[in-house]
C-alpha positions, 0 to 999 in steps of 0.5 A, a space after each residue: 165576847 164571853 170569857 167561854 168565847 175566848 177559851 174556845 177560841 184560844 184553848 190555855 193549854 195551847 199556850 205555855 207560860 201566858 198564864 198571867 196574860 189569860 188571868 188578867 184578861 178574865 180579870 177585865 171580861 169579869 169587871 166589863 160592866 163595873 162603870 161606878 164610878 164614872 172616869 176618864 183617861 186623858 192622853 196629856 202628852 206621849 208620856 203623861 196621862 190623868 184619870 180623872 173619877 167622879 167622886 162627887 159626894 166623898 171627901 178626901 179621908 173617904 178615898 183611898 189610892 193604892 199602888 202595888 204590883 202595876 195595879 192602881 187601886 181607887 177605894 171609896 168608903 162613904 161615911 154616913 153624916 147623919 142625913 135624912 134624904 127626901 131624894 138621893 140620886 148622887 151615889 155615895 156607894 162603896 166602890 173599888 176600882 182597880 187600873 192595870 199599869 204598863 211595866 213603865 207607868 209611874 203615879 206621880 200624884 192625886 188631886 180632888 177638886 170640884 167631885 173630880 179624884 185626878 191621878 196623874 201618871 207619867 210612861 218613865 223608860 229607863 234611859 238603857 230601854 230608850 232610843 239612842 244614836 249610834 255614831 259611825 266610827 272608823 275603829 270599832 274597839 279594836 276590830 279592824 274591817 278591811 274593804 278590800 277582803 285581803 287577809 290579816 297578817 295572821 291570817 296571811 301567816 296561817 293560809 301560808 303554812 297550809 300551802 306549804 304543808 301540801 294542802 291545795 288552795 280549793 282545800 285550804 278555802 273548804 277547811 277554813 268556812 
């Protein structure tokens, strides 16, 4: 689908506030078709991931990984050794590859090895946004619950003295929800 495509679609002016979200998926409609160069992403495990880019032909001080603002920026910059090529099909262009990160994505290193740049990234939730258990207790700080829906000696005190003051109990029920 064309970037038109998914303005008709879902108009900007239908939704307030979503702008970064519409901005970064004109970001990814533009750059669809940028495959230089070729990558993977591997799931490792639930938390870890490696994107591994074929950088054959660049040497490490030709590359360089950037982090800012939950974006993963690869740049690759060939130098020219001086070569006279009879043939040339191993791309050594200039090339900028950016990744969206996920709010809790953290890069955790590189590593070049055989024409392959592998980046590793680790998901790191914070430990208030993790699951936890929660342990059923008879006291909950203070707060008494009382199962047989009887009323507290305050409450018992109050109710007591709207009845004295002449107010009938169907009343008193009405006033107190």
């Amino acid at each position: 689908m064309t970037i038109q495509g998914v303005n008709h679609l879902f108009p900007r002016s239908a939704f307030v506030g979503f702008d970064h979200l519409f901005d970064e998926l004109d970001r990814v409609a533009r750059h669809a078709n940028d495959n230089y160069p070729p990558h993977n992403i591997v799931k490792v495990d639930d938390t870890n991931y490696v994107i591994e880019l074929a950088v054959a032909g660049f040497a490490r001080n030709e590359l360089e990984i950037e982090v800012k603002d939950r974006s993963l920026k690869v740049k690759g910059k060939h130098e020219n050794r001086g070569r006279e090529y009879i043939h040339k099909s191993i791309s050594t262009k200039k090339f900028e590859r950016t990744f969206r990160l996920s709010e809790y994505v953290q890069v955790n290193g590189a590593d070049l090895t055989d024409g392959i740049l592998a980046i590793g990234l680790e998901v790191v939730i914070p430990e208030e946004m993790r699951p936890r258990q929660i342990d059923i207790s008879t006291n909950l700080r203070g707060v008494t619950h009382d199962n047989n829906n009887t009323l507290s000696g305050e409450s018992q005190s109050n109710l007591e003295l709207l009845l004295e003051e002449g107010n009938s109990p169907s009343n008193v029920a009405a006033s107190s929800s």
